[in-house]
N, C-alpha and C positions, 0 to 999 in steps of 0.2 A: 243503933244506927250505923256505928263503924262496920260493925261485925256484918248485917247487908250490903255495906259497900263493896268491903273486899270480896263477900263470894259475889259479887255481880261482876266483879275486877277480872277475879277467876276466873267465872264463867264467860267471858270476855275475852280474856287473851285465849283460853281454849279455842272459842269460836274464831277469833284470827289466827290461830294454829293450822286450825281445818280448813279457813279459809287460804291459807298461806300453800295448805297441799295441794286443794284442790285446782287452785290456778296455775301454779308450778305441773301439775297432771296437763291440763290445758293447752299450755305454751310449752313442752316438752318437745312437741316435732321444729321448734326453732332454739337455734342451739346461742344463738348470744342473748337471751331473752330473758332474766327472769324476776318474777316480784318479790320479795323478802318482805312483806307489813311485818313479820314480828319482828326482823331487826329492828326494823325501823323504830319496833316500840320499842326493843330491847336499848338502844341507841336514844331515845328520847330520855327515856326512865334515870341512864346511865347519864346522862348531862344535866338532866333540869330536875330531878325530883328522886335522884337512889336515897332508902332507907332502909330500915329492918322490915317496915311492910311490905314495899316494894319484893325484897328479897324472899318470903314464903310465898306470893305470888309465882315469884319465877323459878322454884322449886318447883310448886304444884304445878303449872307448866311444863317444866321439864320432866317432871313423872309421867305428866300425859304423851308429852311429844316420846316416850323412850314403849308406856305401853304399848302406845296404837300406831305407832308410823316410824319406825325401829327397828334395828335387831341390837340394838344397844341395850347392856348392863343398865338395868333400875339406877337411876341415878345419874347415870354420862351425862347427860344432857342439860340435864340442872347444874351439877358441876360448870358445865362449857357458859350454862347463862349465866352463873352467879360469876365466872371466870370472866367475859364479857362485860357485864359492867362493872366488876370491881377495877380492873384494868383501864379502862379507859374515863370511868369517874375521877381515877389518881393521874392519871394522864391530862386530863383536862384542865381540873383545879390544879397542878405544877405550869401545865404548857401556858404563852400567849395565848387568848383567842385569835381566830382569824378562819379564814373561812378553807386556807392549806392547811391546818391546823384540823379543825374539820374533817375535811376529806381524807386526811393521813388517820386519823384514828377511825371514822367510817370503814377506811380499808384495812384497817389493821381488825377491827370487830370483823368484818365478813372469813378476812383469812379465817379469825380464831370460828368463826360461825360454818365455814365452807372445811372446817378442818377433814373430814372421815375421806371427802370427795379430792380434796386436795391430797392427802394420804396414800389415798388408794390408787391412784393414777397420778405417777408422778411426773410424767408427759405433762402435764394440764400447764399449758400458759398461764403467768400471773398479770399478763394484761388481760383475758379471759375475766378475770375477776374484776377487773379495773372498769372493763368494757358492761360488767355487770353493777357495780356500785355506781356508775354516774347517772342511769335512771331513778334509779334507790337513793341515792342521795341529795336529787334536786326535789324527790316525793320528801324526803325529811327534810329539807330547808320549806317547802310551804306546808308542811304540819306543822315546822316547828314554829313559823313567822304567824298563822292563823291561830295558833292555841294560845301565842303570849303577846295576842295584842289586845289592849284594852281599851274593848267596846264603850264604857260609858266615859271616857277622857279623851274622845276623838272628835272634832270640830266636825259640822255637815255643812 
């Protein structure tokens, strides 16, 4: 039963991979505009739930994302994820919570997540990025506040 879970897990974040392109393809003629879901899950995973599972998941993932939607080296990419939440899982469990606390490691996962685009044009404003995590990171505040709340402990 585990072993079906993870390839559904898989085959899962695949699909919000392809889904994460295809709407970035979408919203491309607006230039402050864009969706990240897999941050978002990469960012959820790296807070509430990183482990050794977690982490072949975001491997397999980053093989896919370097195959089909890439000119990146076999590997970059998984590197960049496993890089991503190792950094901000030890950031987190060190840091206070709080919700600048938050938003400082959200922006700090995009920089590392927007790295090749940030790189390659080094024109790019870093409020550009800022102007991009604040829709992305009120998406991950009500995933994160709907996933951990608990339905059978709540009064009607």
């Amino acid at each position: 039963m585990k072993f079906l879970r993870k390839i559904l897990l898989i085959f899962l974040t695949f699909l919000l991979i392809f889904t994460e392109a295809r709407v970035n393809t979408l919203l491309s003629d607006f230039d402050y505009i864009e969706m990240l879901p897999f941050l978002i899950y990469i960012f959820y995973v790296s807070l509430y739930s990183f482990s050794s599972g977690s982490s072949l998941v975001l491997v397999l993932s980053g093989f896919y994302f370097d195959l089909f939607l890439t000119d990146n080296f076999l590997g970059y990419t998984s590197i960049k994820f496993l890089l991503i939440c190792t950094i901000i899982h030890y950031l987190y469990t060190r840091l206070s919570s709080g919700i600048v606390t938050e938003f400082t490691l959200f922006y700090l996962s995009a920089l590392i997540y927007k790295f090749e685009v940030i790189s390659s044009s080094l024109g790019i404003n870093f409020i550009y990025i800022i102007i991009i995590c604040l829709p992305n990171y009120f998406l991950f505040k009500i995933l994160a506040s709907t996933l951990r709340r608990d339905v059978f402990s709540t009064k009607i």
